[in-house]
Every structure is written in C-alpha cells, then in structure tokens.
N, C-alpha and C positions, 0 to 999 in steps of 0.2 A: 504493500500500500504506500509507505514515504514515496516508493521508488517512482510509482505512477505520479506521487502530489505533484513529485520534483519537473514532470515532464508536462504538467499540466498548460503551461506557457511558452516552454522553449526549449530546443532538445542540442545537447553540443554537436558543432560543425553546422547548425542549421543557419540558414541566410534570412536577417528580417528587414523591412524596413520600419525607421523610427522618426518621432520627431522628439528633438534633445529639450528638453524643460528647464536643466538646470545645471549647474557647476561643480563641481569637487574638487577637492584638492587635490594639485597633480594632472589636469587638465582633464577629468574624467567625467567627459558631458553625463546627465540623466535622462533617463528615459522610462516610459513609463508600459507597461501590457495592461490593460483592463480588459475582462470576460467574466463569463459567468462565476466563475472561480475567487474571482476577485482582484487585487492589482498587485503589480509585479515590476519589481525596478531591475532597470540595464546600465550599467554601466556603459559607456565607450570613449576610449583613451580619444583627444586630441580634435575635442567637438563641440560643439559654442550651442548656447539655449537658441530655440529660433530654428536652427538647421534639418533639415530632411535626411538622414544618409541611411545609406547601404551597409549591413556589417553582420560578420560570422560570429554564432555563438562560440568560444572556446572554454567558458565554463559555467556548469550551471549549478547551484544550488538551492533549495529549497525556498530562500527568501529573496537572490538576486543573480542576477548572469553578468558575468564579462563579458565582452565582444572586443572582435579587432576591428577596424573601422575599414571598409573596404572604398567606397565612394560617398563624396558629397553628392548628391540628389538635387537640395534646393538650400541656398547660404540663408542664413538671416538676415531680418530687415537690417542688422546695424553694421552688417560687412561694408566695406567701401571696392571699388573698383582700383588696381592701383595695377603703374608700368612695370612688373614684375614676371618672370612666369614664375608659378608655387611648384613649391617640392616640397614630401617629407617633413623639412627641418623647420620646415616654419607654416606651423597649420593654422595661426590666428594671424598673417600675415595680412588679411584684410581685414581684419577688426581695428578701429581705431585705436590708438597705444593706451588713451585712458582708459577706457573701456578693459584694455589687459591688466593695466594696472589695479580697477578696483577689483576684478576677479581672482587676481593674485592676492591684496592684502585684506581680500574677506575669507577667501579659503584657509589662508598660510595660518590668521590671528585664528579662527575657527578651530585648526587642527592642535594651539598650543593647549583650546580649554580643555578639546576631547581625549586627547594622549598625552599631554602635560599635565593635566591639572591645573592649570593656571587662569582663575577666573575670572581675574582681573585685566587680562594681557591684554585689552581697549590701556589701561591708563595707565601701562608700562611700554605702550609705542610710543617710540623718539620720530625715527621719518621714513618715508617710501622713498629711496633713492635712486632714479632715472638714468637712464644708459646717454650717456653723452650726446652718442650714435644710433640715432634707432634705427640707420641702415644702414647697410655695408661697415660693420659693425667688429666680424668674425677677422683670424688675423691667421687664420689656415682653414686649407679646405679638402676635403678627400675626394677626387673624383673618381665613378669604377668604371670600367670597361665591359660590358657584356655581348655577348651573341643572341641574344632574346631582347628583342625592345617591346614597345610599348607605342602602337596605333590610339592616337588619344583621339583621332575621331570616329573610330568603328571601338574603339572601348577594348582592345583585345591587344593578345602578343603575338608577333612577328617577328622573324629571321633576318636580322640587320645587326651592322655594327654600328654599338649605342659608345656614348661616355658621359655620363653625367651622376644618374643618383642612383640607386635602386626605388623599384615604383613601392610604393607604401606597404607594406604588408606582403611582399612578394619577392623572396630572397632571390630567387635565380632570374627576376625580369628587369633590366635599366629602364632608364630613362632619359632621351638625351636632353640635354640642356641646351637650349638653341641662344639662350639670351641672359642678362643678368636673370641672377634670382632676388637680389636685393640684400644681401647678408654679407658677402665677401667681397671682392674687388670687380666691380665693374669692366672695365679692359680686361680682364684674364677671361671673365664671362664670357661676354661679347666675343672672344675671342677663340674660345672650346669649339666652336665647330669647323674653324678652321685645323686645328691638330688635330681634331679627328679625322677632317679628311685626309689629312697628310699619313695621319697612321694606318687606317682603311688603303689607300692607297699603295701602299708597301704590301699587299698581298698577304701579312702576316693576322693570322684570327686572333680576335679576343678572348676573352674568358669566356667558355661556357659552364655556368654551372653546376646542372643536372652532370655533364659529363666531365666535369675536371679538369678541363683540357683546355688548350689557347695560348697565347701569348701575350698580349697586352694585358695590365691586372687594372693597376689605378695610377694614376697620377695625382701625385699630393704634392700641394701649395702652400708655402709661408710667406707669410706676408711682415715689415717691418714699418709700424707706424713714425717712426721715429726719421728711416731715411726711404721709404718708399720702394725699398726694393724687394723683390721676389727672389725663392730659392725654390726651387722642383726635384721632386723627386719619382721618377718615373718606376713604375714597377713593372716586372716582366718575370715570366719565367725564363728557363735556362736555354730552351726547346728553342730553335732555329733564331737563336741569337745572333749567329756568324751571317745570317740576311740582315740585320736590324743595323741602321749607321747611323753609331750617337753621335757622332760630330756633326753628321748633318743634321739632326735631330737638336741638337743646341744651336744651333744657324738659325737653325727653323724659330726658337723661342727668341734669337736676337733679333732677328727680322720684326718678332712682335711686337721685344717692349725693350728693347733698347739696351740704353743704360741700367734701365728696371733689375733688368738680368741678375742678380747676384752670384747665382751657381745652377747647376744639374748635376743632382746624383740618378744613379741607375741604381735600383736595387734589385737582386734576383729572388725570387722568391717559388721556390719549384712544391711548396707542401699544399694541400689542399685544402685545410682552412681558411676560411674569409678572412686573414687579416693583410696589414699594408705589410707590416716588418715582420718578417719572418724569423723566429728560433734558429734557425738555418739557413743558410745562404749567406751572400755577401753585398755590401753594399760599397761602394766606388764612386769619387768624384770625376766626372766628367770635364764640368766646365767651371770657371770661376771658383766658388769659394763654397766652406760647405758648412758656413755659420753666417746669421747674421743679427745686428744690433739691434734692442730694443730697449726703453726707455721708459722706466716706471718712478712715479715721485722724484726727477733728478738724478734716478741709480741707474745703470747702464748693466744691460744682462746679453749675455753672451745667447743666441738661442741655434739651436741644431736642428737637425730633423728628430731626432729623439727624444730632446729634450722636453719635458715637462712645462706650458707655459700658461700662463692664463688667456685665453682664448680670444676675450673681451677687451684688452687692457686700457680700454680709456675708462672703462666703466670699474675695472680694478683697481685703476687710482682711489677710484672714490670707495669702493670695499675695503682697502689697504689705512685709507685714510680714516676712516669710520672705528675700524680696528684699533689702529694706532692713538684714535680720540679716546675712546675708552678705556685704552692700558695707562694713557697718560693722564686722566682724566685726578685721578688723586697723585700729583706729582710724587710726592713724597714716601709712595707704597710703591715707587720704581727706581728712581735714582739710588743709587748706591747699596743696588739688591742683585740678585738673581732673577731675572728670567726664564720660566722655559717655555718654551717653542714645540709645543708635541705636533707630530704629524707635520712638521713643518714644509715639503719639500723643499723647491732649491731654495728655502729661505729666506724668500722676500720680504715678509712682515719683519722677521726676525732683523735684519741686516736695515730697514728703515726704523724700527724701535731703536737699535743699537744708536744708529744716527743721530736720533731726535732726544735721547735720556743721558742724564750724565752720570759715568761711571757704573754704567751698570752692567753686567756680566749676562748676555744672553745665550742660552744652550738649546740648541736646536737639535730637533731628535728623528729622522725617518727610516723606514724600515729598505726603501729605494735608495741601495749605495751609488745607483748613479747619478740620481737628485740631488746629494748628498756631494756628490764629487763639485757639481754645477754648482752648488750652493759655497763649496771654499773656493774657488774661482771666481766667482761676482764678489763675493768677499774682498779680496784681494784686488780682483778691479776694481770697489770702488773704496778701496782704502779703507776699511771701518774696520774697528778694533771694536777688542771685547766680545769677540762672536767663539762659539765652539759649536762644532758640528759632529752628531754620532751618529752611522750607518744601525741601529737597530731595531729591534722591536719594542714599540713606545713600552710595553707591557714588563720586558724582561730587562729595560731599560732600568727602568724604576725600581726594579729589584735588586740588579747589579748595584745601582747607585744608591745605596743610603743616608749618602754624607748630604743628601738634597734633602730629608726629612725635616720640617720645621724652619729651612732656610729661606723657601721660595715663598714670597708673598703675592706672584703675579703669574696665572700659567695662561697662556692661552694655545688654545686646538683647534685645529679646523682639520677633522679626520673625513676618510673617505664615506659614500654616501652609506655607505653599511653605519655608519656611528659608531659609535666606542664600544669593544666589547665588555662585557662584565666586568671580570676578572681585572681588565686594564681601567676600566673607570673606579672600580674599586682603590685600587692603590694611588689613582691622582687624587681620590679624595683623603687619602690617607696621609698624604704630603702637606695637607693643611694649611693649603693657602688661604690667602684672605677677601684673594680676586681672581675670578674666571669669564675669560674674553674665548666666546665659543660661537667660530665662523663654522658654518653649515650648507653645504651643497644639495642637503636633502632634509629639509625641517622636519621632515614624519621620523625619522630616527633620534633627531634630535630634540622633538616635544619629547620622547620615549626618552632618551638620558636626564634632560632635565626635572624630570620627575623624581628621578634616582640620586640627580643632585639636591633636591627639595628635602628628600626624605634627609639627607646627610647635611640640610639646614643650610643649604646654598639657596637664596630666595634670587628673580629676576629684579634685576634694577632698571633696567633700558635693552628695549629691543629692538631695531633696525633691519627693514628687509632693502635687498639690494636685486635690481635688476639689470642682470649679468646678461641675459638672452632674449631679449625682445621676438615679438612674433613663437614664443616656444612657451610650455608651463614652468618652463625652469625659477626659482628662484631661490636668492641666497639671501640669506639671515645671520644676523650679528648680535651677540644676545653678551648682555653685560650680568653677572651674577658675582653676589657677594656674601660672604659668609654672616651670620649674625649668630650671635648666641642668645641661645634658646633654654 
C-alpha cells in the first residue's frame, strides 16, 4: 500500500509538465500536483515562479519528487529579453539582477532559521553585497568538444562537430556557442566558432561520449582582469596527434586576439572521465607563457592553469574585504595575536589580514599542498611577513599542534561546500577562540555548523551575503560569531 500512495502523482524517470509557484533555497523552483488524492510538491533545480517547463522525475517520495529540468516551455512574466545566447550556467540570466537578489537573500536568511536555529537572522543582517560585474563577470571558462550537438530548432541531437557547453541535463550532447553568452569575455565568445571551424577543418573528430573516443576534448580559458590577457589550454587526447599543428594552432589564436595572447598549453588527456586535467598525461607549453597576473586588494597573484582562483575577483575584492572588516572589526582581538587561517587555500584573506594588522602572526592551514605551495609564493611576491603556511588536514592539524590551545583569539574558515566535518569542528571549538569569521560557499552546511557553534555558545553577530555568480543560485555568506559566556 505506501508503495502505491508513493506512485499516486509521479513515478521516477517519468516526464511532466509544470508551472513553478515558488523558490527555495539553492535555486529549486516549486511546483505543485493537485488530484483526487490530494497535493503534491516538485521540486526543480534552476527555475523561477511564473515559468512553464518540461522535467524528468529522478526521485520520488511519498511527500515530494525531485526532477531535473529538461526544457523551458513558457519564461515568466518578469524574464527580460537580453543580447545573450543562455547556457546551463546561467539559468536566471533573464531575470532582472534585483529580482535574483531578493530571491537569494529570502531563501539564504530562511535556511539560517530552519537549519541554524537562528530566529533572529532578519536583525543580525549587515548587507547584500552586489557583483561589480553583473556580466562578463567569470575570469575562466571550460569549453567541450562533442560529436553529438544539439538542433535547437527541431529540439533534438544531431551528428556535428559542436564546442561550446554540454546541453543541460545531457552528458554526452554539446552545445555550440555561436555568440557571447554574457559571463566570460566577449571577443573569445564571439570568437568560438571561428576555432571550431579551424578544428572541424583539420579532419580530426571530437569527443564522442557514449563511445570514448575522438580527439579534441575542451578548451579552457583564463582570463587576467588586471592586464587583459588570455592563456588557453587546449585539451586533446594522445590519438592522431602527429596530424594536429600546434604552432599553427597558436597562429590561429594570434591572429585573434593579438597581444591578448599570453600563452597555449596542450594538454593530453587519453583516460575516459569527463575531466579537463587528467591524473595522467602531460601537459606542455606551446606558446608564450604559462602563468598569468592577477590583482586582488593591491596583492598581485601568480595564476596557472591549475591553480586554484576565485572565479569572480572583482566581486572577491569585496568578499575578501567584508572578511577582512570583521576580523579587524575589534582591533585589539588581532594585533599582536595569532591568526588562523583554516581551509585557507592559496591564502589570500590570510596574506591581506597579515597586511592590514600589526604584528600579528597569521597561520594558514590547507589540506591542497599545491594551494599551499601558491600561497608561499604570493607570499613572497608581495612581500608580507608574518605568514606561515601548512600543507594538512585542518583536522589532524589541530591535533598535531597544541601549542595553538588558548593562544588564538581570531580563526577564520571558509571550508569546502561539504562544511566542517565533526570531529574537525569539534577541536576548532576546543581552541577557544573568542572570534569566528566563517566565509561559506554553500550556507545549507553552514546554517548546519553554526548550530553546532551555538550549542558550544558561539552566538551570530553580523551576517553578510555576497554575490559571487550572478544569473546562477550561487551565493556566499560571511557570518561574524563571537563567543559569550553563558
């Protein structure tokens, strides 16, 4: 009998149409079934109230179903018309930016009462912090390669060589990008269907998915706000390489953007996984250089194709700076203390605190020894002392080191979107600081820690949401907490 209740509305793998009523945190439009039976909510990732769409059930439970979003049907009255073509990455890219904004800071404040506990969080908001750039905005881009595209006026896939996105929901089908999308660099945009016909051209296939096989994989882009230049990195597998000419293939990108050019690497990549950098294989610089500048609060960071960076960085200034407001915000609980830096990567808060605090010893901590390496390097470039950097795990970190018991009066975290595991949030509160500066890429994990800091009598003092990704659900959060005795 449950097993019939559960199927009574919706059955998994089935295809329904919906119209979205309402929002959730994380971008996950509502929808609603009404029947004899009675009503039934849907979830579906990356879909605005107002909208019509298309979408497969993938899970269903007795009270509500997931779906993945296969097509828009009919936009909402409050979409706008804009010179973009949409991809994937940016599914409210025609919603006005307030309009994302208030949907962002009703869900995010929503999610601290219902998994934080925090009943108050309306009059522990500081501000909504706006992206500089609400386009062309991103400062890298991955483009893939496919043998399967995507007919967007018969709605179906076709046997062509694509390069652009993969189509929404559909791993092995691309999508070309014929024009800006609005997010990354206009000219490189504008400019994708010219390499691809250069590469189509050369007689060598793309990637086919279902079957493994091809040669062109992705091309990925960095971009440098700072001096305007581009570095590429072409991926390919190993298969009929000795046809492929990267000299000309780097001619081909001077001819585009000029001086832009900073470098091209090739990287081979022969293992079947969808990723750009391969576990295996090698990568080679071709042309020019195979790093370039960028420039955060005055500090100057070395960036790679590997390297770890903030995506957004105009919009990171002001997260960095938000940060930095709050550690520094009681002078006197900083200067002439310890810092730590947990989860730091290449250490950019860390290395602007150091800058901005007098004498104070900042210890930055990541479990990524390459980050780690990046981070004593920008060190060094930009002259700041006081910094120490350790390749471990924030957890065994804290264990190792006891001589930090009782010492630190200031930690600040910004851990990956999983959030602090137990066992390691256990021990930072055991260090007994007096202030916690906790940047957040994913607030549903971190309403869940903050609860756990509550119980251990860390209350919120100021909270700060930051908008890192425009047109996406993404948002980040800056949450100031302080210990009181109880």
């Amino acid at each position: 009998m449950p097993r019939r209740e559960r199927n009574q509305f919706v059955k998994r793998g089935q295809i329904i149409e919906l119209l979205i009523e309402d929002y959730a945190f994380g971008g996950k439009g509502i929808g609603r079934i009404k029947n004899e039976h009675g009503e039934f909510v849907v979830f579906v990732p990356n879909t605005l109230p107002g909208q019509l769409v298309k979408a497969q059930v993938k899970k269903s439970s007795k009270k509500y179903a997931e779906c993945k979003l296969i097509d828009v049907l009919k936009f909402s009255d409050d979409e706008v018309e804009i010179p973009f073509q949409d991809i994937p990455g940016a599914p409210y890219i025609k919603l006005p930016i307030e309009l994302q904004h208030k949907y962002k800071k009703e869900s995010t404040l929503s999610l601290f009462k219902r998994i934080g506990k925090v009943n108050n969080i309306e009059d522990l908001f500081d501000e909504f912090i706006t992206s500089p750039n609400v386009f062309h905005y991103r400062n890298k881009m991955e483009y893939g390669f496919s043998a399967i595209g995507y007919d967007r006026q018969h709605k179906t896939d076709v046997n062509e060589f694509t390069l652009g996105f993969k189509r929404r929901g559909v791993w092995w089908m691309g999508d070309n990008l014929e024009k800006d999308s609005g997010l990354f660099d206009k000219q490189v945009e504008d400019n994708l269907k010219l390499i691809r016909k250069y590469c189509k051209e050369t007689g060598l296939d793309p990637w086919h998915g279902p079957k493994k096989e091809g040669f062109f994989r992705y091309l990925v882009v960095r971009k440098s706000y700072k001096t305007n230049e581009l570095l590429f990195n072409l991926v390919t597998t190993s298969y009929n390489l000795p046809r492929f000419d990267l000299s000309a293939f780097s001619e081909l990108l001077v001819s585009l953007f000029g001086d832009r050019l900073a470098g091209l690497l090739h990287t081979i990549n022969d293992e079947v996984g969808d990723r750009t950098i391969a576990t295996s294989g090698s990568i080679k610089l071709v042309y020019g250089t195979d790093k370039i500048v960028e420039e955060l609060l005055d500090l100057n960071f070395e960036i790679s194709m590997k390297s770890f960076f903030q995506t957004n960085p105009k919009s990171a200034e002001k997260l960095y700076s938000k940060v930095i407001e709050y550690a520094l915000e009681n002078k006197e609980a900083i200067d002439n203390t310890i810092v730590l830096d947990l989860f730091c990567g290449t250490g950019t808060i860390g290395q602007i605190l150091a800058s901005k605090a007098n004498n104070t010893k900042v210890v930055g901590v990541d479990i990524v020894a390459s980050a780690i390496e990046d981070a004593k390097k920008n060190a060094k470039r930009n002259t700041i002392k006081g910094l120490e950097f350790y390749a471990a795990d924030v957890g065994k970190f804290l264990s190792e080191h006891p001589q930090y018991q009782n010492k630190i009066r200031t930690i600040i975290l910004d851990p990956a979107r999983a959030g602090i595991t137990p066992k390691t949030l256990k021990k930072i509160i055991n260090l007994n600081a007096e202030r916690l500066v906790y940047v957040s890429c994913n607030p549903a994990t971190q309403a869940r820690d903050i609860e756990q800091f509550g119980l251990a009598n860390y209350d919120i003092k100021k909270i700060s949401l930051v908008d890192q990704f425009p047109h996406t659900a993404h948002i980040e959060t800056v949450v100031l907490l302080e210990k009181t005795k109880k």
